[in-house]
C-alpha positions, 0 to 999 in steps of 0.5 A, a space after each residue: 867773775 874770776 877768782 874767789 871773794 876776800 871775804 865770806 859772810 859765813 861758812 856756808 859761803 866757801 868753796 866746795 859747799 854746795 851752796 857755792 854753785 848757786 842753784 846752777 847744779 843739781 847732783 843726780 846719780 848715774 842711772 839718771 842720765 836722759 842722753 843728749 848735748 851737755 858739758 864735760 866736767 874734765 879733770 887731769 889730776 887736781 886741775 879742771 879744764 875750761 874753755 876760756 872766753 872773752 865773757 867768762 870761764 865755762 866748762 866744754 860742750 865738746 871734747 876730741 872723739 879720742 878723749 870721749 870714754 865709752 861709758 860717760 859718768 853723768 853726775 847731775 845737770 848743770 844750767 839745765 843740761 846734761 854734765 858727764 864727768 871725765 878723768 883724763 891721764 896727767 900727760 894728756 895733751 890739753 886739747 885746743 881751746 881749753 886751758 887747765 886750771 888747779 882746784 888746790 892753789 893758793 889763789 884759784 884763777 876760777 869762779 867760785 861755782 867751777 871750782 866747786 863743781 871741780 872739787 865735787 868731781 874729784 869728790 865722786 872719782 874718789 868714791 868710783 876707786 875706792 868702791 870698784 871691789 866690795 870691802 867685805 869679801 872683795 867682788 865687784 859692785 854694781 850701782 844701786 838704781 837711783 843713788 851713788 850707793 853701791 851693791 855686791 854682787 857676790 854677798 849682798 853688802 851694800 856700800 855708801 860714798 865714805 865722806 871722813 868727818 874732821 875736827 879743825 880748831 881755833 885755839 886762843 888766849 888774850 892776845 895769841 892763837 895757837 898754829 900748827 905746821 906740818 914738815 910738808 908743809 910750804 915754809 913758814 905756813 902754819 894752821 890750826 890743830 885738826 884731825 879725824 874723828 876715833 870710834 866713839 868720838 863726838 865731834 867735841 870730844 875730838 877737839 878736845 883729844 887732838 889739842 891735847 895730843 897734839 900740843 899738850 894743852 887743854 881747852 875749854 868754851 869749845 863752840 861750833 862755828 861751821 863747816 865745809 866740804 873738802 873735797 882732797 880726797 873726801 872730808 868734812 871739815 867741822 870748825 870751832 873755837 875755843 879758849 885756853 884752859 892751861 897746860 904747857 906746850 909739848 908738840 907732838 912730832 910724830 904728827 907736827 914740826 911745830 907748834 907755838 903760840 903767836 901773838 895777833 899781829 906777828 902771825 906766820 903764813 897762813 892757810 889759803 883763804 878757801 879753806 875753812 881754817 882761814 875762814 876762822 882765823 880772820 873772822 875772830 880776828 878780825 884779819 883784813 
C-alpha cells in the first residue's frame, strides 16, 4: 500500500516505531553480516530511493559498481535477507530504475514500513558521525563485537548510540487547545509545546517546565499517552496531555513566534499526521 493510514489505533502504530516494519526487519549490528545478495537501504539526504514497480514499492537488490562502497554497513536482515545501508551525496545522479522519495514530507508517497526503515537509517547515519572520535579524549573508536556500541582505542571509554529523550504536550481547557509555532515554521502551522529533557529531570517534571517557560501557564492531571521514534536526527518523543491549571499567556520569543489559545473547531494548520503531536491532537479531539 502506498502512503500512510488516516488514522492510528495507538502510538505504537505510527511511523518510525519499530512495530511499523511488522516483523519484516530484524536490527543486527555490523559484525553480523553473513555476506551474500540482499537489498540496499540508500539514503540521498532525507530521501530513500526505491525501485518502483507495478506491484508495489521495494528497496534495490542492485546498485551501479561505482556507487557500491567498500566497506557496506549491514544493519539487520530485511524479508530474510541481508540489508546493507548506504549514504550517497545530494548530487548523485539517481541511478536508472529508482526513484527518490522524501522521509520528511507532509504526506509520504511511501508504505509505512519503508519509511520506517528509512528513518532507522538516517537514525544509524546519525550515530556513525557523531561517533567516528571518542568524546573524552577525541581518538578514534573502533565497533564493540556484537552491538552498535563503540569503544576507544586510546583511553578505553565506551560510547552507546545517543537517542535524546523529548517531552511533547497537548495542552487544554474547555473548548480550546494550546498550539505553539516556531518562525521557521511553514506559514500558519502550529504545534504543541515540547522540548528536551535538563539534568534531573523526570519526564513530567519537563512537561511541567517547558509549558511554563514556554508560555507562561501552569497545568495539571498531566497523563502519559505514549510514544515515538523521531528519527530527525535521533529523539524519543514521550506524548501526554494535560489540562489547564491557570496563568496568563506570555510567549517565550527566544524559543517561539507565537502562542495562543484556539478554539476546537478554529484550529490553524496542523503537524503532519506521522507525527506524534498529530496523533494527540486528533485523538482527544476527536478530529476526522
Amino acid at each position: 500500500m502506498i502512503g500512510l493510514p488516516r488514522r492510528y489505533r495507538s502510538p505504537d502504530d505510527l511511523p518510525f516505531n519499530s512495530s511499523c516494519l511488522e516483523g519484516r526487519f530484524h536490527l543486527q549490528s555490523p559484525d553480523g553480516d553473513l555476506g551474500g545478495e540482499g537489498v540496499w537501504l540508500v539514503l540521498v539526504g532525507d530521501r530513500l530511493l526505491i525501485r518502483g514497480t507495478e506491484q508495489g514499492d521495494y528497496l534495490p537488490e542492485e546498485l551501479p559498481e561505482a556507487l557500491l562502497p567498500e566497506a557496506p554497513l549491514f544493519i539487520g536482515t530485511w524479508d530474510g535477507v541481508p540489508c546493507r545501508l548506504v549514504r550517497l551525496s545530494r548530487d548523485t545522479a539517481v541511478p536508472t530504475g529508482l526513484r527518490p522519495e522524501s522521509l520528511v514530507s507532509q504526506e509520504p508517497a511511501l508504505p509505512i514500513e519503508l519509511l520506517t526503515l528509512g528513518g532507522l537509517g538516517r537514525m544509524i547515519l546519525h550515530w556513525e558521525d557523531a561517533s567516528r572520535y571518542c568524546a573524552s579524549c577525541g581518538r578514534t573508536m573502533r565497533r564493540l563485537a556484537g552491538e552498535w556500541g563503540k569503544v576507544c582505542q586510546t583511553c578505553g571509554s565506551h560510547h552507546f548510540p545517543h537517542i535524546h529523550p523529548c517531552v511533547i504536550v497537548l495542552v487544554r481547557r474547555p473548548g480550546e487547545v494550546l498550539l505553539a509555532r516556531k518562525p521557521e515554521w511553514a506559514p500558519n502551522r502550529y504545534s504543541l509545546v515540547a522540548g528536551f529533557l535538563e539534568f534531573g529531570e523526570s519526564l513530567e517534571e519537563a512537561v511541567v517546565r517547558e509549558v511554563a517557560e514556554e508560555t507562561g501557564v501552569s497545568i495539571k492531571n498531566l497523563r502519559y499517552v505514549g510514544s515515538q521514534c523521531w528519527p530527525f536526527p535521533s529523539q524519543i518523543m514521550t506524548g501526554f496531555v494535560a489540562d489547564y491549571a491557570g496563568g496568563e499567556l506570555v510567549v517565550q520569543e527566544s524559543e517561539l513566534e507565537d502562542a495562543r489559545w484556539f478554539p476546537v473547531d478554529e484550529l490553524p494548520n496542523l503537524p503532519p499526521k506521522r507525527s506524534i503531536a498529530r496523533y494527540l491532537l486528533d485523538t482527544v479531539l476527536e478530529l476526522p
